[in-house]
C-alpha positions as MATLAB code, in Angstrom:
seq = 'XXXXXXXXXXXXXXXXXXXXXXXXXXXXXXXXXXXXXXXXXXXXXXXXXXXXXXXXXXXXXXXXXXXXXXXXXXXXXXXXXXXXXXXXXXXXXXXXXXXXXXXXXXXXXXXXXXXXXXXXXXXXXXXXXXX';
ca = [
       0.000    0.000    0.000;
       1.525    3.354   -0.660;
       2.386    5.616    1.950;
       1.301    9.247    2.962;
      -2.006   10.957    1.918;
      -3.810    9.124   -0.998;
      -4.741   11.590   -4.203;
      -7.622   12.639   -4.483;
     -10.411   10.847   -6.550;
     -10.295   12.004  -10.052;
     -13.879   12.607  -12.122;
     -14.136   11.103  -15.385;
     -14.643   13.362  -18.236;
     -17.703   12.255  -20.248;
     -15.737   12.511  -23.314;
     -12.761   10.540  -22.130;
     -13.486    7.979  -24.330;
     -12.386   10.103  -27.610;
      -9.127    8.797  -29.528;
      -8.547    5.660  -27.263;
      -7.258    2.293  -28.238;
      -9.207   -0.245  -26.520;
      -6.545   -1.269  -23.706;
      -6.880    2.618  -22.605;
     -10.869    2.258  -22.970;
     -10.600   -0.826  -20.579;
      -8.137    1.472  -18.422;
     -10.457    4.237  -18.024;
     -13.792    2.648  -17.630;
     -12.914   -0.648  -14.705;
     -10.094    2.023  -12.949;
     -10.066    2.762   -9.534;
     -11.219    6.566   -9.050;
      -7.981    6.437   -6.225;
      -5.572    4.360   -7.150;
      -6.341    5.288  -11.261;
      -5.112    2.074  -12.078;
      -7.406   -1.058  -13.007;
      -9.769   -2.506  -10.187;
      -8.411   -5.012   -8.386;
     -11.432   -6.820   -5.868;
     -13.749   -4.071   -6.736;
     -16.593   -2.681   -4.012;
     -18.907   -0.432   -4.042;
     -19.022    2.372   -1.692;
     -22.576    2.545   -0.228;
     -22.336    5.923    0.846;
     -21.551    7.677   -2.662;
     -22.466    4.660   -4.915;
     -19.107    4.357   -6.549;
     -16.603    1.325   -7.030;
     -13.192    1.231   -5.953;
     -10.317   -1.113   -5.097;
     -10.906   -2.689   -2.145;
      -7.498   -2.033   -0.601;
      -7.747    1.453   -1.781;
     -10.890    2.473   -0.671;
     -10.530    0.225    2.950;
      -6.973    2.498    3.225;
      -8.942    5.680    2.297;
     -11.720    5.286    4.715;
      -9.429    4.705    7.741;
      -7.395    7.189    6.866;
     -10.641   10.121    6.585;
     -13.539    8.274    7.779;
     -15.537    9.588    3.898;
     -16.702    8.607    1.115;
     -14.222    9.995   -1.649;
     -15.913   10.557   -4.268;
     -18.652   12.832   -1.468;
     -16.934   13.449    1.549;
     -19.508   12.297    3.303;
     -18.898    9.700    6.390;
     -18.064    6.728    5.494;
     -17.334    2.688    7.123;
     -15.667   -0.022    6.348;
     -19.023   -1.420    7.041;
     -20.406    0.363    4.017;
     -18.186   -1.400    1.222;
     -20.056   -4.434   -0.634;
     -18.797   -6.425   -3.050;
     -19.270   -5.611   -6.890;
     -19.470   -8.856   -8.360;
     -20.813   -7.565  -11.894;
     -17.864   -5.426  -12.222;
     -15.369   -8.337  -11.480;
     -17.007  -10.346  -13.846;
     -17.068   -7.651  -16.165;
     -13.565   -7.154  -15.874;
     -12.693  -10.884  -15.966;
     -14.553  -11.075  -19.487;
     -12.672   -8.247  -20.969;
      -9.428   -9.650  -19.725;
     -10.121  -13.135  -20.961;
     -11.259  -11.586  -24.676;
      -7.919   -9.508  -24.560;
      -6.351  -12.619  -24.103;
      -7.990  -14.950  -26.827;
      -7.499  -11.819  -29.584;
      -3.750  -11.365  -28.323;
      -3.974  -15.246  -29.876;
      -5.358  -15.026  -32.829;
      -3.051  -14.324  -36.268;
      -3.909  -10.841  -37.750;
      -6.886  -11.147  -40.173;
      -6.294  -11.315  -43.479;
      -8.530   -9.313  -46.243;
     -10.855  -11.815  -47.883;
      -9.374  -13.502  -50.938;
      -5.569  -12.718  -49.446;
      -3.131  -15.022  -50.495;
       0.065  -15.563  -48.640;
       3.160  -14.056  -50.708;
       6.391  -14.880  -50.735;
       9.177  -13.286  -52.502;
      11.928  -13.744  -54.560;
      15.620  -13.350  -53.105;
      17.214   -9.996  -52.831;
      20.361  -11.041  -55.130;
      17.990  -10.993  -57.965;
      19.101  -14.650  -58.788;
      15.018  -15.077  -59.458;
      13.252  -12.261  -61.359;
       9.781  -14.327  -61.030;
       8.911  -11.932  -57.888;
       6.793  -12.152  -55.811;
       5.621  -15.694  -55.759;
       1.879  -16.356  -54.487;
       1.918  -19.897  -51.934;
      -0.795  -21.551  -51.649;
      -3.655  -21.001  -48.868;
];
């Protein structure tokens, strides 16, 4: 856990989701409004209705006693667990993962090419394989 006073909360912009690649999409939308980095065992805070890291928010609350996002008072006894968001997460992650897998697609009708060597010793370039 880091040390000293914990930033804080940052508001998401409602446009932040202009000129993203899809990792910074994922990023923005499952972060932690402390920590800014993805959630890791993600509750919601009762008080102000928001998720947040547990270890983050559990830190944050015993160090102010609010909600962060409100400032209003705020107990551990008022984190639950956000189970849709962990699955939601989860997903994502998994998809990343299966598309990190895959070969690039190909345009339909693409044929593999190969080509002829550099030395120019075949001047039948480029040669189409097979598919």
């Amino acid at each position: 856990a880091p040390h000293g006073p914990l930033p804080h909360p940052a508001p998401m912009a409602a446009n932040a989701v202009v000129s993203m690649d899809q990792n910074d999409l994922m990023e923005s939308l499952f972060a932690c409004p402390i920590t800014l980095e993805l959630l890791q065992d993600p509750v919601i805070c009762t008080v102000d209705g928001h998720t947040y890291s547990r270890a983050a928010l559990e830190e944050w609350i015993r160090a102010r006693g609010t909600a962060p996002m409100t400032r209003e008072p705020a107990t551990l006894e008022d984190m639950r667990p956000n189970r849709a968001m962990q699955q939601a997460i989860e997903e994502l992650l998994q998809a990343q993962e299966l598309r990190q897998d895959q070969p690039a697609p190909r345009s339909p009708g693409a044929r593999p090419v190969a080509t002829a060597p550099a030395d120019g010793s075949d001047a039948q370039a480029p040669l189409l394989l097979p598919p």
